[in-house]
DRENMARSE-12268 format. One record per residue (C-alpha): residue in one letter; x, z, y. Coordinates in steps of 0.2 Angstrom, whole numbers, plus 5000, padded with zeros to 4 digits. Layout:
N
AXZY/...
***
This chain:
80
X507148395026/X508948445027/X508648575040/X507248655030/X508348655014/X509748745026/X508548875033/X507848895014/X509648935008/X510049035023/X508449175020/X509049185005/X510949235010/X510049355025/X509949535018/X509949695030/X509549875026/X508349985037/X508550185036/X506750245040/X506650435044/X505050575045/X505150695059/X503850835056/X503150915072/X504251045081/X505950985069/X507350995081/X508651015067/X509550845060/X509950935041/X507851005042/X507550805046/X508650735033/X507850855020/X505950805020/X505850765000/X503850755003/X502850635015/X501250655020/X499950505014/X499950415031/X501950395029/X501750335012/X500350195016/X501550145031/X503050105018/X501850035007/X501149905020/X502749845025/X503649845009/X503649914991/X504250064980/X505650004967/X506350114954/X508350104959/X509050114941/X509149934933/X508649874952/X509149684952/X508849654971/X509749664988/X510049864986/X510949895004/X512349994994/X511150094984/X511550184969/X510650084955/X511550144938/X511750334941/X510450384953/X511350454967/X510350414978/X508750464972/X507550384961/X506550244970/X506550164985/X505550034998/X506149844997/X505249725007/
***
C-alpha cells in the first residue's frame, strides 16, 4: 500500500513537454517547417488520439512554460 501511494504521488509530480512538428513533402527549410499554421486532418486526428486541444488562456494544467495569460504562444494547444 505504501509503494502504490509513492507511485501515486510520484505521477503526479512527473510532468514533461513534447514539441511535435509537421513536415510537408519536399520542406527542406527549418523557418518553412516552423511556419505550418494549418494541418491537414490526419495530423489533427493524430493529436487528438494521443491527447486533447486546451485553450491556453486561463489554462490551470502542467503548461511546459506556455503562455497562458497573454497568448504568446498562440491560442490552444494539445495536453495529454
Amino acid at each position: 500500500e505504501k509503494i502504490h501511494l509513492f507511485d501515486k504521488i510520484n505521477d503526479e509530480r512527473c510532468n514533461c513537454k513534447i514539441g511535435v512538428l509537421y513536415q510537408r513533402v519536399n520542406q527542406t527549410v527549418e523557418q518553412d517547417i516552423f511556419n505550418n499554421d494549418i494541418l491537414p486532418n490526419d495530423m489533427l486526428d493524430f493529436l487528438n488520439r494521443i491527447s486533447e486541444r486546451v485553450d491556453l488562456k486561463g489554462f490551470t494544467k502542467y503548461r511546459g512554460d506556455l503562455d497562458t495569460k497573454n497568448g504568446s504562444h498562440g491560442e490552444y494547444s494539445y495536453y495529454a
